[in-house]
N, CA, C and O of each residue as an XYZ file, in Angstrom:
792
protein
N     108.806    120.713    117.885
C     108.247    120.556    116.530
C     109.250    119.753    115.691
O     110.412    120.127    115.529
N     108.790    118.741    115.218
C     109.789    117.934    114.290
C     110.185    118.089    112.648
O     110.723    117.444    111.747
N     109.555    119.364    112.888
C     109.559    119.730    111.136
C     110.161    121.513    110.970
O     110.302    122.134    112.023
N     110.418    122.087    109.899
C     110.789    123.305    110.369
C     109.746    124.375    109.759
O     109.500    124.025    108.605
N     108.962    125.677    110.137
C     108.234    126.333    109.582
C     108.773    127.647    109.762
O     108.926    127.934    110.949
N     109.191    128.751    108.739
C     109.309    129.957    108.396
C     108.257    130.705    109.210
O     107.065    130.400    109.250
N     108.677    131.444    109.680
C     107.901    132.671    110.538
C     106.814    133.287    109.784
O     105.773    133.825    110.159
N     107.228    133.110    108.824
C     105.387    133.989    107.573
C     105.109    132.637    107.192
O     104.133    132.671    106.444
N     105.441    131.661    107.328
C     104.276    130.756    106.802
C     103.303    130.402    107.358
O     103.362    130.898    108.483
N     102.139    129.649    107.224
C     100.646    129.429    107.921
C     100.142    128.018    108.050
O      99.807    127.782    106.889
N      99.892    126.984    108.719
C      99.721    126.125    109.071
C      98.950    126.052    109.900
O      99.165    126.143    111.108
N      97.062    125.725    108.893
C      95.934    125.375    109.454
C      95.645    124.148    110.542
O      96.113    123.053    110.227
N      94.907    124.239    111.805
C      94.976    123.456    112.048
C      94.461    121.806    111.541
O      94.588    121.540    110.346
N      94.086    121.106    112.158
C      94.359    119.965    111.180
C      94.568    118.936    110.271
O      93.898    117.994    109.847
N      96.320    119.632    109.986
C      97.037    118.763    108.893
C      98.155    117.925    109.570
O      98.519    118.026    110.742
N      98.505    117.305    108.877
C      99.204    116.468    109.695
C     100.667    116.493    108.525
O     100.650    116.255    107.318
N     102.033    116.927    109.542
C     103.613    117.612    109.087
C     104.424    116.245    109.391
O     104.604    115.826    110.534
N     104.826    115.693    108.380
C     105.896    114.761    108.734
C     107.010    115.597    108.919
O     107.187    116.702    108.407
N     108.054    114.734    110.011
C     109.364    114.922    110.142
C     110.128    114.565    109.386
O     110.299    113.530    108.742
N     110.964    116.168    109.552
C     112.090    116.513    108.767
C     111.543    117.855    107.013
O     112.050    118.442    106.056
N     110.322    117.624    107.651
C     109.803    118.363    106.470
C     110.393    119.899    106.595
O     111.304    119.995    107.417
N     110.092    120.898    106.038
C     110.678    122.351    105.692
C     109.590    122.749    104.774
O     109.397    122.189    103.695
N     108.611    124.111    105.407
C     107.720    124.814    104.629
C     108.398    126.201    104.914
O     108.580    126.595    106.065
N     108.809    127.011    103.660
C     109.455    128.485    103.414
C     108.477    129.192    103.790
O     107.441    128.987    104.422
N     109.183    130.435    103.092
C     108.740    131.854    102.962
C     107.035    131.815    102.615
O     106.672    131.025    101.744
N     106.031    132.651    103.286
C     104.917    132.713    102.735
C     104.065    131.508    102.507
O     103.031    131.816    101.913
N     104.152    130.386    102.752
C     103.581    129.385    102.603
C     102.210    129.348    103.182
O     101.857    130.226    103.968
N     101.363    128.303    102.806
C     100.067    128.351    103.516
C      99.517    126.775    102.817
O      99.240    126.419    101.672
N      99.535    125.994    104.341
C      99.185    124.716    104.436
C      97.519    124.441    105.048
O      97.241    124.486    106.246
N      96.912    124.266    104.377
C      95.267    124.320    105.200
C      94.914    122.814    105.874
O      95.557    121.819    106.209
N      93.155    123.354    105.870
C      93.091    122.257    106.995
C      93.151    120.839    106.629
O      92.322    120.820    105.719
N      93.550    119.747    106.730
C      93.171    118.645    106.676
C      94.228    117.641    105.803
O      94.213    116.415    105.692
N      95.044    118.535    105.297
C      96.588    118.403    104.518
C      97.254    116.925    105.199
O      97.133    116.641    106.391
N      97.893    116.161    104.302
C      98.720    115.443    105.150
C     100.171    115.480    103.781
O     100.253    115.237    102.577
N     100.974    115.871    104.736
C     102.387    116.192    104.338
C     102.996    115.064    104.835
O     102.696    114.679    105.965
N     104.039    114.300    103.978
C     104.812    113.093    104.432
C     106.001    113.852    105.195
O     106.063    115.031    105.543
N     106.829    112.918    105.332
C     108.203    113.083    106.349
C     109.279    113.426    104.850
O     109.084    112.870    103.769
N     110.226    114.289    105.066
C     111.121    115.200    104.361
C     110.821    116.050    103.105
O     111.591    116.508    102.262
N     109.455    116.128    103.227
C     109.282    116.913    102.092
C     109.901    118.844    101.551
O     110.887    119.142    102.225
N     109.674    119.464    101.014
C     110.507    120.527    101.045
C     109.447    121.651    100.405
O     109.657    121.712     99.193
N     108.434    122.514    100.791
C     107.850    123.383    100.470
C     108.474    124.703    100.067
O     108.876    125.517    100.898
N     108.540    124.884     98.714
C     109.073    126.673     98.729
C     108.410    128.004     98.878
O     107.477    128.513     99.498
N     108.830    128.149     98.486
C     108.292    130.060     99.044
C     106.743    130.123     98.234
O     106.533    129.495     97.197
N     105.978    130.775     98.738
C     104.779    130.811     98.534
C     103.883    130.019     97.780
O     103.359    130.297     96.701
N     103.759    128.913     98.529
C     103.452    127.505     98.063
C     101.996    127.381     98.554
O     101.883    127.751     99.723
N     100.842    126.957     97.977
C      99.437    126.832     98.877
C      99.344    125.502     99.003
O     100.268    124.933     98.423
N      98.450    124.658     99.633
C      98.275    123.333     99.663
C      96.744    123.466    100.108
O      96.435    123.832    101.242
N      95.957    123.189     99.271
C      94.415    123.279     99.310
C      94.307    122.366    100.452
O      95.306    121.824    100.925
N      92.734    122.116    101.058
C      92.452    120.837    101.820
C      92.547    119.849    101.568
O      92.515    119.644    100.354
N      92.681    118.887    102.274
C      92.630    117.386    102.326
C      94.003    116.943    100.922
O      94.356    115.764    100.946
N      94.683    117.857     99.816
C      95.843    117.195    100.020
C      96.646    116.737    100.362
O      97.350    117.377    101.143
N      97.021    115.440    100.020
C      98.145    114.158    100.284
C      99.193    114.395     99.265
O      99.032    114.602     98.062
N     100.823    114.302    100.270
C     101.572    114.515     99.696
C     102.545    113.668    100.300
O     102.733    114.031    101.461
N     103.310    112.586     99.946
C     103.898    111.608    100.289
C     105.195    111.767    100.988
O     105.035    112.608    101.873
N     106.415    111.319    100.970
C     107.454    111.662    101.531
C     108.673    112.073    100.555
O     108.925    111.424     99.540
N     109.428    113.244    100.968
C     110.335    113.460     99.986
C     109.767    114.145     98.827
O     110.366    113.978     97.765
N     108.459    115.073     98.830
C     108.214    115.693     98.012
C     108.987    117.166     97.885
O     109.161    117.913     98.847
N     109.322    117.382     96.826
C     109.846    118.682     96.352
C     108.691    119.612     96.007
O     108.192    119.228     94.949
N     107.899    120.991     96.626
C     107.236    121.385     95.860
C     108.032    122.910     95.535
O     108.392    123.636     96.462
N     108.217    123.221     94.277
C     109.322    125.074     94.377
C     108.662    126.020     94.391
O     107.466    125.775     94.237
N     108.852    126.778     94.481
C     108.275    128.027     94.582
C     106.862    128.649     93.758
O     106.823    128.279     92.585
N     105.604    129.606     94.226
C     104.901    129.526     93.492
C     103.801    128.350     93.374
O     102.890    128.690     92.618
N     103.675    127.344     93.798
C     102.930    126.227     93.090
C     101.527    126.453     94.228
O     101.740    126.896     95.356
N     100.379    126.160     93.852
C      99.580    126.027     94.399
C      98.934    124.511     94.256
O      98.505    124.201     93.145
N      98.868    123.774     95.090
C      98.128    122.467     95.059
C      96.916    122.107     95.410
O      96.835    121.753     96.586
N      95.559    122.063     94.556
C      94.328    122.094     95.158
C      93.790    121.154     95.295
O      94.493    120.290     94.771
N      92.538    120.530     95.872
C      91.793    119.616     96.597
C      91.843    118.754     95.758
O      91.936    119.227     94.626
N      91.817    117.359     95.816
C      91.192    116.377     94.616
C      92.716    116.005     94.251
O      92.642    115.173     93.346
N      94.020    116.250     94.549
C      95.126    116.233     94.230
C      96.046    115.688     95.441
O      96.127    116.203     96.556
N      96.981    114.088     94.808
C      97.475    113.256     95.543
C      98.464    113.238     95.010
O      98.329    113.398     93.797
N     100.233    113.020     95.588
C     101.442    112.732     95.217
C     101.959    111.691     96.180
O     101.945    111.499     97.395
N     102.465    111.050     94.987
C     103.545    109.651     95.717
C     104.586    110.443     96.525
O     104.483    111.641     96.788
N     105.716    109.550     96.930
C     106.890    109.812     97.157
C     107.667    110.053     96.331
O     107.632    109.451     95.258
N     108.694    111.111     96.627
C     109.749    110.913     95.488
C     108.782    112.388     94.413
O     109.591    112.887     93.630
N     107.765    112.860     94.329
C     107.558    113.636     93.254
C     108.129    114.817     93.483
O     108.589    115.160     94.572
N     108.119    115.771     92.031
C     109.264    116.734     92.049
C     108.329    117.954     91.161
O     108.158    117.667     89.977
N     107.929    118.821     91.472
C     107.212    120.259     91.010
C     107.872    121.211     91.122
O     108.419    121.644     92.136
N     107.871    121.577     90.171
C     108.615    122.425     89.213
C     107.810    124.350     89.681
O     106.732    124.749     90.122
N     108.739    124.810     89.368
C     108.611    126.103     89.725
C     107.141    127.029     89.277
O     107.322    127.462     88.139
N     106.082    127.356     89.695
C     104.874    128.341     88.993
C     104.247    126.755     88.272
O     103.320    126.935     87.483
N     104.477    125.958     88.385
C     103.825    124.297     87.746
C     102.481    124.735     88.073
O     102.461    125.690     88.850
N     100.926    124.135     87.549
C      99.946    124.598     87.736
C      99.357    123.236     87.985
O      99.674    122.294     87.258
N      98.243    123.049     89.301
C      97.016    121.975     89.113
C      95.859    123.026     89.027
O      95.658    124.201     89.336
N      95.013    121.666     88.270
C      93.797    122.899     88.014
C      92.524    121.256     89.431
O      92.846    120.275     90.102
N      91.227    121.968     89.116
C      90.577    120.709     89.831
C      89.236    121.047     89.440
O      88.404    120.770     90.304
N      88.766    121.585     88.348
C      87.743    121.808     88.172
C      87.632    121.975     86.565
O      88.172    122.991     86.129
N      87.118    121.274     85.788
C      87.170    121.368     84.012
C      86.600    122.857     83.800
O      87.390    123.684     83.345
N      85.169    123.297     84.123
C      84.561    124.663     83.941
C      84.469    125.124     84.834
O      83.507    124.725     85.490
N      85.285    126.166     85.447
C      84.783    126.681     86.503
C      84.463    128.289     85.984
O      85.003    128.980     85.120
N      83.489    128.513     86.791
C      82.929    129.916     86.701
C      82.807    130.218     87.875
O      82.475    129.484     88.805
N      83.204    131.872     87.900
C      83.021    132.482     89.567
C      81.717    132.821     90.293
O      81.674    133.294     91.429
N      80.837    132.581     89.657
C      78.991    133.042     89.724
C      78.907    131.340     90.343
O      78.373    130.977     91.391
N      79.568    130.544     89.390
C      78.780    128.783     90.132
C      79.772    128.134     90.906
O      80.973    128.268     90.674
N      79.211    127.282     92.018
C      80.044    126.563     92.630
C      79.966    124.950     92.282
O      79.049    124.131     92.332
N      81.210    124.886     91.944
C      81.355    123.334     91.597
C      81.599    122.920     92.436
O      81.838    121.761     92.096
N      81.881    123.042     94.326
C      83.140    122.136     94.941
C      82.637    120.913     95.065
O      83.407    120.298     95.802
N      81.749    120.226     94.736
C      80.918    119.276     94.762
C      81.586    118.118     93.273
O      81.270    116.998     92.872
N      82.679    119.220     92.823
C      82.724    118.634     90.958
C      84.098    118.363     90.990
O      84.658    118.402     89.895
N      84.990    118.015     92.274
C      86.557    118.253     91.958
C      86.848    117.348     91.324
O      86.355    116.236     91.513
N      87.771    117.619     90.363
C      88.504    115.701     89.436
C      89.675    115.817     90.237
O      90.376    116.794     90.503
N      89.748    114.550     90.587
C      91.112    114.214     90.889
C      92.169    113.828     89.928
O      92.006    113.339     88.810
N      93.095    114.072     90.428
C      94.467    114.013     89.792
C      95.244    113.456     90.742
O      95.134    113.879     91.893
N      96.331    112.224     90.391
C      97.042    111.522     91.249
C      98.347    111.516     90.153
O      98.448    111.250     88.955
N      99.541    112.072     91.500
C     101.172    111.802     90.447
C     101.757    110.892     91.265
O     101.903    110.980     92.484
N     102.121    109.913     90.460
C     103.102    108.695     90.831
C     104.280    109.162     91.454
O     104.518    110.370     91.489
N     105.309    108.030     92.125
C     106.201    107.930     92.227
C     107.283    108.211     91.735
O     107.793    107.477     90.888
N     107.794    109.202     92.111
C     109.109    109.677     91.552
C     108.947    110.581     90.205
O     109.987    110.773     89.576
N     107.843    111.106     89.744
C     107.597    111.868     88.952
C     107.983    113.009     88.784
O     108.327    113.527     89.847
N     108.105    113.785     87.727
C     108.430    115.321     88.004
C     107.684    115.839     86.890
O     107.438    115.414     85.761
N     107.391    116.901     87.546
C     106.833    118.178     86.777
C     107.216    119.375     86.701
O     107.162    120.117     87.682
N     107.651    119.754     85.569
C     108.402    120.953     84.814
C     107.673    122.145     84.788
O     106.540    122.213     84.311
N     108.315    123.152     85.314
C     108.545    124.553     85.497
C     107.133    125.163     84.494
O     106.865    124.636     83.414
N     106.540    126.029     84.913
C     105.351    126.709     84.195
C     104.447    125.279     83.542
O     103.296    125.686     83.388
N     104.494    124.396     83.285
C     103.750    122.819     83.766
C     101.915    123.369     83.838
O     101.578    124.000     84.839
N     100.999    123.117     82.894
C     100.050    122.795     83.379
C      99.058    121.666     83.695
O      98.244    121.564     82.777
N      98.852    120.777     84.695
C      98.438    119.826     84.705
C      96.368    120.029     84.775
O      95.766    120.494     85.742
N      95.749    119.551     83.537
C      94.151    119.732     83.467
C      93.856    118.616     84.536
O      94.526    117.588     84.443
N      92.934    118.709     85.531
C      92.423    118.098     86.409
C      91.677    116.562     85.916
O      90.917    116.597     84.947
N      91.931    115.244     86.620
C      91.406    114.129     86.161
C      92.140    113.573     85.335
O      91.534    112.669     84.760
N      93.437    113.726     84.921
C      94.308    113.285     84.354
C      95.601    112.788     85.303
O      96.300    113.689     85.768
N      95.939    111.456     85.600
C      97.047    110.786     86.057
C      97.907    110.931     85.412
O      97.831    110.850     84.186
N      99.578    111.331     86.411
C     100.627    111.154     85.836
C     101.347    109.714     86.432
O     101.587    109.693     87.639
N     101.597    108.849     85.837
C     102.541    107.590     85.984
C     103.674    107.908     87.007
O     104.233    109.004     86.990
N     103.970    107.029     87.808
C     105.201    106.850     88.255
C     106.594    107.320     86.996
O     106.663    107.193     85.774
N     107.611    107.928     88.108
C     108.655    108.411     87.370
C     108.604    108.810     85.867
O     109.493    108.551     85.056
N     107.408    109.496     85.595
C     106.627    110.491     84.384
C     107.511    111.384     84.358
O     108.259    111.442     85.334
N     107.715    112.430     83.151
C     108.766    113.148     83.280
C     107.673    114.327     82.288
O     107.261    114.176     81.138
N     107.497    115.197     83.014
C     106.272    116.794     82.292
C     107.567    117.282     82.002
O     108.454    117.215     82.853
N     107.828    117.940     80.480
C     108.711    119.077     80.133
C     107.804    120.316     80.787
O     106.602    120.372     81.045
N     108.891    121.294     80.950
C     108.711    122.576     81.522
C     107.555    123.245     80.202
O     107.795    123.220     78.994
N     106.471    123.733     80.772
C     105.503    124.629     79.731
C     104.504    123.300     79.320
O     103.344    123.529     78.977
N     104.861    122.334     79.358
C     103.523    121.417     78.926
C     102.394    121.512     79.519
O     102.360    121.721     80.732
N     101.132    121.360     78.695
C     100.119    121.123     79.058
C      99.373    120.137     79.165
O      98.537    119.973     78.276
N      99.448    119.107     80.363
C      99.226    117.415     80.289
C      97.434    117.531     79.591
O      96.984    118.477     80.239
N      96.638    117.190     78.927
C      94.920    117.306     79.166
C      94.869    115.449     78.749
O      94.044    115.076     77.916
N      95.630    114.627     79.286
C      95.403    113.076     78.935
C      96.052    112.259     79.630
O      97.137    112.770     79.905
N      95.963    111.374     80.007
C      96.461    110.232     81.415
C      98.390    110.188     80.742
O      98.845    109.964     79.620
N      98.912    110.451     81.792
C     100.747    110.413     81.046
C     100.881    108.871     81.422
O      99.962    108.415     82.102
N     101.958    107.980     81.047
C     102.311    106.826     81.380
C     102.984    106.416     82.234
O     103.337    107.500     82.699
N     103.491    105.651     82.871
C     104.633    105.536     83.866
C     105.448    105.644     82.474
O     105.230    105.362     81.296
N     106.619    106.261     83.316
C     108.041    106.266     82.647
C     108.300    107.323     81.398
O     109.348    107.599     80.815
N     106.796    107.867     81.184
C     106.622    108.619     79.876
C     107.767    110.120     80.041
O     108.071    110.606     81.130
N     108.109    110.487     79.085
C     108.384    111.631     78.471
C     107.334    112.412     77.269
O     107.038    112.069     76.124
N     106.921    113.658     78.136
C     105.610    114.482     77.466
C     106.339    115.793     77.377
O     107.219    115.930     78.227
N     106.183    116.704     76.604
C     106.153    117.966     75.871
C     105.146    118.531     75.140
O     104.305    117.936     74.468
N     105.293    119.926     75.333
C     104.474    120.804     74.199
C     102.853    121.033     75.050
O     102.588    120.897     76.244
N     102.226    121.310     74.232
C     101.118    122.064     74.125
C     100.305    121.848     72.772
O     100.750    122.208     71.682
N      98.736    121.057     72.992
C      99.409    120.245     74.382
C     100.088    119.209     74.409
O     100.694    118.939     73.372
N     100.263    118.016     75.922
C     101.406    117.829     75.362
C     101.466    116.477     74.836
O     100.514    115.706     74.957
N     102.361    116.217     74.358
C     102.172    114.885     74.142
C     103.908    114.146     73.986
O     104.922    114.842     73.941
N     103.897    112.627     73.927
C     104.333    111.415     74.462
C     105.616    111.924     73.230
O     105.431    112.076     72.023
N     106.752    112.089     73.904
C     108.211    111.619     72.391
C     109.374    110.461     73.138
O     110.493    110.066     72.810
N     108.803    110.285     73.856
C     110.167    109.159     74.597
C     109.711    108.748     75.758
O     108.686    109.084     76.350
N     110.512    108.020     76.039
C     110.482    107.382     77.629
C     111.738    108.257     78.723
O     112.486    109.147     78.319
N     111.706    107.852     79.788
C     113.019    108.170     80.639
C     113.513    106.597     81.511
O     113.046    105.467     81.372
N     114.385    106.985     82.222
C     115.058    106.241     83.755
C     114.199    106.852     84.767
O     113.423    107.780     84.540
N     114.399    106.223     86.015
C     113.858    106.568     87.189
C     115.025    107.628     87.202
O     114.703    108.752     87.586
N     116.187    107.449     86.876
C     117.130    108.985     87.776
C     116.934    110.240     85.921
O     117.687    111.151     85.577
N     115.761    109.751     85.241
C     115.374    110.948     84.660
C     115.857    111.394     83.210
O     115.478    112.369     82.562
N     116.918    110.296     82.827
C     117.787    109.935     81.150
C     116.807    109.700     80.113
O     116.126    108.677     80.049
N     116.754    110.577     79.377
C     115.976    109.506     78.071
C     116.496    108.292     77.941
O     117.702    108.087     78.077
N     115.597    107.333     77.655
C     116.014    106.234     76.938
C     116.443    105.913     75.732
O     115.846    106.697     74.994
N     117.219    105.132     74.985
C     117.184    104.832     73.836
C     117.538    103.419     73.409
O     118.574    102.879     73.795
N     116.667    102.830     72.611
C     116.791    101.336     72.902
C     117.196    100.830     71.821
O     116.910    101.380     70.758
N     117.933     99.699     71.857
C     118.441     98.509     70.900
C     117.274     97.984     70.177
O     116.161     98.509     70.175
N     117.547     97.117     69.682
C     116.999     95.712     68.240
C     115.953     95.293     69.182
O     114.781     95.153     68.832
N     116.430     95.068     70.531
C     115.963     93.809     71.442
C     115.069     94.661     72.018
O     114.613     94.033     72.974
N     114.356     96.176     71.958
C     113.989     97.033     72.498
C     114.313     96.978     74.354
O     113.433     96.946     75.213
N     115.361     96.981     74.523
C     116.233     97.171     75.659
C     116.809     98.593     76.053
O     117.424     99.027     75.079
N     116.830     99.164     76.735
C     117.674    100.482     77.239
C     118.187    100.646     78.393
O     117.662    100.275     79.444
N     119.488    101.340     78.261
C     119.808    101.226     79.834
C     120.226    102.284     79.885
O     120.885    102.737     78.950
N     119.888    103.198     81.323
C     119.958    104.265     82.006
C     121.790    104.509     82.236
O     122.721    103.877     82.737
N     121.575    105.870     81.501
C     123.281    106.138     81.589
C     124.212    106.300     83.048
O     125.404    106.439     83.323
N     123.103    106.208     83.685
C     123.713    107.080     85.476
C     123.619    105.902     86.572
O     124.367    105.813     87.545
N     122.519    104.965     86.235
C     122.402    104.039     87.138
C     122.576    102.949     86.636
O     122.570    102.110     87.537
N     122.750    102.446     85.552
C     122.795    101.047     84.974
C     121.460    100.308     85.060
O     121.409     99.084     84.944
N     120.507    100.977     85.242
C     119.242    100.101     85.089
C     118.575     99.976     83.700
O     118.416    100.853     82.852
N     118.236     98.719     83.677
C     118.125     98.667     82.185
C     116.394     98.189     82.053
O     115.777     97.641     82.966
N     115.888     98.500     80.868
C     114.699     98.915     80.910
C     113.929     98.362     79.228
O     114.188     98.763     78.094
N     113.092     97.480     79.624
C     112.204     96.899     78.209
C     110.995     97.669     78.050
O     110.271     98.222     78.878
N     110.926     97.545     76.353
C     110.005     98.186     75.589
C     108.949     97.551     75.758
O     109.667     96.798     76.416
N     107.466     96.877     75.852
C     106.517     95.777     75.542
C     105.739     96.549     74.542
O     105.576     97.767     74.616
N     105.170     95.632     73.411
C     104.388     96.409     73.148
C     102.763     94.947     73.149
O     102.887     93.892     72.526
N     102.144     95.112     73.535
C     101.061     94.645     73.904
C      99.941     94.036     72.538
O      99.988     94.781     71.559
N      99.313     93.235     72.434
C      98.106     93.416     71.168
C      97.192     94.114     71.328
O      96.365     93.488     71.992
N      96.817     95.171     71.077
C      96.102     96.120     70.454
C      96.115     97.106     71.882
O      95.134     97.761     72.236
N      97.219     97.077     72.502
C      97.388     98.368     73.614
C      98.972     99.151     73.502
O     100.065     98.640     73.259
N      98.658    100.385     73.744
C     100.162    101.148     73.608
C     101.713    100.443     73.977
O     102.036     99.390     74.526
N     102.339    101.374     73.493
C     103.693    100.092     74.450
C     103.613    100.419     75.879
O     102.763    101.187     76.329
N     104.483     99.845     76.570
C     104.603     99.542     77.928
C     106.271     99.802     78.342
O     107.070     99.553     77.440
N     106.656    100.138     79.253
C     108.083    100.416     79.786
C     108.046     99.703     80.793
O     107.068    100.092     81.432
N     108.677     98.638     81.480
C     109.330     98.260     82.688
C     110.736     97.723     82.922
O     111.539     97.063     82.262
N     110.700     98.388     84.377
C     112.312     98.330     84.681
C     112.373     96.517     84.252
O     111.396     95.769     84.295
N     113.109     96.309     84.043
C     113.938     94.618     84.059
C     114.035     93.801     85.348
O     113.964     92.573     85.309
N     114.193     94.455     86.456
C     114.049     94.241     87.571
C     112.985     93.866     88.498
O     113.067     93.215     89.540
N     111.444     94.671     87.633
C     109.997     94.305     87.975
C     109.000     93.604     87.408
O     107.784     93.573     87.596
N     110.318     92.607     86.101
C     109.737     91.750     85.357
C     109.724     90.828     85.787
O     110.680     90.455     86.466
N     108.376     89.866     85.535
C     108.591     88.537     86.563
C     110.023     87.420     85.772
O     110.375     86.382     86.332
């Protein structure tokens, strides 16, 4: 086996386990799952069907991930973090016919007690404060808080707020990557690295 699985955890047949991966304590991976190569499952973690989860995902402890729900590489979930996949659900009706999807970018993270409302995208390297409640598309690069939550800054890919000059320029305290403001005609601003500017 090229991956490692805890003696109480459960692994439906088929999903498909990249190498080097690690699913803990209590876990339960169902059918049709595809797990990338080094990802890191914690202790009583669910993974509904047919979730996709890229390589190098962090999921911690507690989190349940349900159907209709896709992660890049590089994403990072936060402890008891919540997906939902259904706007009304009631236990008398069956929606599974109604899942919204939800897709988290690259290198994203999501903060501790975190609720993410279903059908709402988080951006590449998005940054959820712990306790937020996303119910609206986050941005790449965004910094969100509160309840619900909403937009007070940007970050770095290694996760720094930004703070920018005259020239709306910022550069990441840890990596030296430096990072422009755009702001568009009649669309929100825009963040890109300097590096993915043509």
């Amino acid at each position: 086996m090229h991956y490692f699985k805890h003696e109480t955890a459960i692994i439906d047949e088929g999903s498909l386990i990249g190498a080097g991966t690690k699913i803990w304590h209590f876990s339960h991976i169902m059918p049709h799952c595809k797990i990338g190569e080094n990802c890191n499952l914690g202790q009583n973690v669910v993974i509904a069907p047919e979730v996709a989860l890229g390589n190098n995902v962090k999921v911690q402890n507690n989190v349940s991930i349900y159907t209709g729900v896709t992660c890049d590489d590089d994403v990072f979930l936060g402890p008891s973090m919540v997906f939902t996949n259904v706007i009304n659900p009631r236990s008398a009706i069956s929606r599974k016919d109604q899942y919204a999807k939800t897709h988290v970018g690259k290198g994203a993270t999501i903060g501790a007690n975190a609720t993410i409302v279903c059908g709402h995208n988080i951006g590449k390297y998005a940054f959820i404060g712990a306790g937020a409640v996303v119910t609206k598309e986050v941005p790449d690069y965004a910094l969100v808080v509160g309840n619900p939550a909403r937009q007070t800054g940007w970050v770095s890919e290694y996760g720094h707020r930004l703070h920018f000059n005259d020239d709306g320029i910022a550069i990441c305290p840890e990596s030296n990557q430096r990072y422009k403001l755009i702001q568009l005609e009649n669309a929100p601003s825009t963040l890109f690295r300097l590096a993915d500017l043509p």
